[in-house]
C-alpha positions in Angstrom: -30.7 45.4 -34.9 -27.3 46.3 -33.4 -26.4 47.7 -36.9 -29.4 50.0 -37.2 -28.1 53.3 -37.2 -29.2 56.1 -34.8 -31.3 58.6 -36.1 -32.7 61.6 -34.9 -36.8 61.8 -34.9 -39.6 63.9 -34.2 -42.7 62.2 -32.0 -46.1 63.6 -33.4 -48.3 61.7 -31.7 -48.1 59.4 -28.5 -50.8 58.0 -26.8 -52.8 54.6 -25.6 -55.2 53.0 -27.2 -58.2 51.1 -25.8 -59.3 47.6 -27.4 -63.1 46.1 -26.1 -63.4 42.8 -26.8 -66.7 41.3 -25.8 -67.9 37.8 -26.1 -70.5 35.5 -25.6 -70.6 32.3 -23.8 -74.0 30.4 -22.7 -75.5 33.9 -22.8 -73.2 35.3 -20.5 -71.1 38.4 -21.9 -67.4 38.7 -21.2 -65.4 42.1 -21.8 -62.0 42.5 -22.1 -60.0 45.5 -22.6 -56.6 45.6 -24.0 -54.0 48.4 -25.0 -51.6 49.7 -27.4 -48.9 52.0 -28.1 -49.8 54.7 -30.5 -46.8 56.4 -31.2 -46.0 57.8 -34.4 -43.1 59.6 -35.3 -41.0 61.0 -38.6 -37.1 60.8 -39.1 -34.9 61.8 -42.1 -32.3 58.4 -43.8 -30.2 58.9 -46.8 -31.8 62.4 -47.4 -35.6 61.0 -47.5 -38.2 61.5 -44.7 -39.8 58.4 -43.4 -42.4 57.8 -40.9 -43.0 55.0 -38.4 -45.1 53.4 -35.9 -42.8 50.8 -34.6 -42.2 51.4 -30.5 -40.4 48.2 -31.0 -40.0 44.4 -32.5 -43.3 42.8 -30.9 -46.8 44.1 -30.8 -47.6 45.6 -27.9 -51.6 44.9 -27.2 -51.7 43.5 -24.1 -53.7 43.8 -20.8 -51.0 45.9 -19.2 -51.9 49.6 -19.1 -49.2 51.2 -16.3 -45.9 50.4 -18.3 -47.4 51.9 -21.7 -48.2 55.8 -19.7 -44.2 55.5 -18.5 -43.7 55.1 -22.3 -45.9 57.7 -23.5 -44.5 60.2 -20.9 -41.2 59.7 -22.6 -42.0 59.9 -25.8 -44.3 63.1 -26.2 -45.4 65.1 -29.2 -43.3 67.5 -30.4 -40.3 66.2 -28.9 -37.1 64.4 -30.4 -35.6 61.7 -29.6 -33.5 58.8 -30.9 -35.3 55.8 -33.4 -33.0 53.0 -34.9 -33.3 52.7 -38.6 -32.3 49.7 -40.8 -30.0 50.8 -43.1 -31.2 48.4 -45.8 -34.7 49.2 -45.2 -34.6 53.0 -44.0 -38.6 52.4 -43.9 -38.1 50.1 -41.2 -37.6 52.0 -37.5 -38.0 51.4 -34.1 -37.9 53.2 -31.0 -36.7 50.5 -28.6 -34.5 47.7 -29.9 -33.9 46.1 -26.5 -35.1 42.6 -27.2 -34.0 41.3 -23.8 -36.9 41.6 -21.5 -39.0 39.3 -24.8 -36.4 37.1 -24.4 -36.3 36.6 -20.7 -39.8 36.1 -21.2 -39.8 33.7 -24.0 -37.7 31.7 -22.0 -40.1 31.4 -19.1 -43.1 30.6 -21.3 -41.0 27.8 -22.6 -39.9 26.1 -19.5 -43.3 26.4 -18.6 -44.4 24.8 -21.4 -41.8 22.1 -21.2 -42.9 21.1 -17.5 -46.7 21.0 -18.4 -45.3 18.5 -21.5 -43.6 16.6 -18.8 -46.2 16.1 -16.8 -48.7 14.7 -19.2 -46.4 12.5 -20.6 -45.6 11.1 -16.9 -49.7 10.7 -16.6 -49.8 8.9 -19.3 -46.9 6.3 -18.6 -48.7 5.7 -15.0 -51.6 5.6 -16.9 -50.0 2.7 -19.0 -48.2 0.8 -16.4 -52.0 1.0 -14.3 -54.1 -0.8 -17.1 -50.7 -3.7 -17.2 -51.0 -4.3 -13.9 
C-alpha cells in the first residue's frame, strides 16, 4: 500500500455502530456488544468519482469502543481529508494504511500461540515418559 496514491476525499458519514449478539447456553442468555467504524467517504481517481468504506486493511468489529470515537472525531462529515487509492484498482481506498500496530499484534498472538504449543507438547512427553516408567 506504499504505492497507493494520496487522494483528496470528502467524509459523508462517520459514526459507530452497535452489534448485540445474544446466545444461549443451558438456558442462560449471554449478550455481547461489539462495534464498528462506519465511515463512508467519496474521492475523485483518473477523472471518475468513487466511493468507499474502507477505514483501513482489517475489519474493525471489535469489543473496543473508546479508540473508534477518537476516529470518528477525526474524520467528520463534511470534512476532507486524505484516503489512499490503489492505482490499479481506483475502487479500492483506505483511510489508514498503517499496518504496523496489526502487525505488532499478530506477532503477539503468535508467540502466544507458540508457547501454549509448547506446553502441551511438553505435557505430553511427561505424559509418555510417566506410563514407561
Amino acid at each position: 500500500a506504499k504505492d497507493w496514491q494520496e487522494t483528496p476525499c470528502k467524509i459523508i458519514v462517520s459514526e459507530i455502530n452497535t452489534h448485540i449478539n445474544s446466545t444461549i447456553n443451558k438456558g442462560i442468555t449471554t449478550t455481547n456488544k461489539t462495534y464498528s467504524l462506519n465511515i463512508i467517504y467519496q474521492y475523485q481517481y483518473a477523472g471518475k468519482e468513487y466511493k468507499s468504506d474502507n477505514y483501513d486493511f482489517v475489519y474493525n468489529r471489535s469489543s473496543e469502543y473508546n479508540n473508534k470515537t477518537d476516529i470518528v472525531k477525526k474524520y467528520r462529515p463534511g470534512t476532507t481529508n486524505i484516503c489512499y487509492v490503489n492505482p490499479d484498482k481506483p475502487q479500492e481506498a483506505v483511510l489508514n494504511r498503517d499496518s504496523k500496530r496489526y502487525i505488532s499484534e499478530g506477532w503477539f498472538l503468535l508467540i502466544f500461540m507458540l508457547v501454549g504449543y509448547g506446553g502441551l507438547i511438553y505435557k505430553k512427553i511427561k505424559a509418555r515418559k510417566q506410563k514407561l516408567m
